[in-house]
N, C-alpha and C positions, 0 to 999 in steps of 0.2 A: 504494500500500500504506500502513495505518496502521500507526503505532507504536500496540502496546497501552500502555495507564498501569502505569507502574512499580509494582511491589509493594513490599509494607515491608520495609524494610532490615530482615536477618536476624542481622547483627553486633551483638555485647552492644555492642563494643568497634571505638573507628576514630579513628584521627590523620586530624584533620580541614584541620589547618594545622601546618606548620612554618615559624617566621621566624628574625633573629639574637637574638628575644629569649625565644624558649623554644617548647612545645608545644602547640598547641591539641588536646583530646582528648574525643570524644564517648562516654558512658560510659553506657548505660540513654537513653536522649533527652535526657540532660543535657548540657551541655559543660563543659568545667573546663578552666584555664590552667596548665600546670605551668612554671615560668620557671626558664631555666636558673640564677639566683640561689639556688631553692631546692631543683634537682634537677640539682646540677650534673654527673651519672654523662652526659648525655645530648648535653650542648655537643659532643663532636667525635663523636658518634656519627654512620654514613650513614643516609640516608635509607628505606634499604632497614632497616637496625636499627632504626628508631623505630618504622616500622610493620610491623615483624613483633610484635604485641601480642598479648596474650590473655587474655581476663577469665578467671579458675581457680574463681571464685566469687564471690556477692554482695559479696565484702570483699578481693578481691585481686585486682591485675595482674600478669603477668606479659611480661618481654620476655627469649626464650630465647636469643637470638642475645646481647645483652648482659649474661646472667646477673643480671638486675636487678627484684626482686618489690618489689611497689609495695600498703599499705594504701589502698583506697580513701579513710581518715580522713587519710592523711598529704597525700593531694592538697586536700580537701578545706579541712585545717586543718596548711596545714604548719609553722603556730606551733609546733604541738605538740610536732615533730617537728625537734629544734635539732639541724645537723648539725655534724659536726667535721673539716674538708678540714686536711689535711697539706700 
């Protein structure tokens, strides 16, 4: 028996890697690195939270399990976007 050739991946959105140094995330056929330095909601999160993701629109992620909505510009450019940890 053949395997038929895979079709195109149908997810906007997909955690493509997780290591200790942050998230790799595939977003439209892009990929983008979120590091837990600059998104640090995500450092003790499981495995299962990271990739429960969801693109909401061209300009937002969402992760419902973590309560945590994400601009696509802040991943992009997270100069922009200075945070303030307590």
């Amino acid at each position: 028996m053949k395997s038929k050739i895979a079709g195109k991946n149908t997810s906007a959105v997909e955690v493509t890697q997780i290591n200790t140094q942050g998230i790799w995330i595939l977003i439209n056929d892009k990929e983008s690195f979120l590091s837990f330095g600059n998104f640090p909601w995500f450092k003790n999160a499981t495995m299962s939270q990271i990739h429960n993701v969801q693109l909401l629109n061209e300009r937002y992620l969402r992760w419902p399990d973590l309560d945590i909505d994400l601009a696509l510009e802040s991943i992009e450019h997270p100069e922009r976007f200075p945070l303030v940890v307590k």
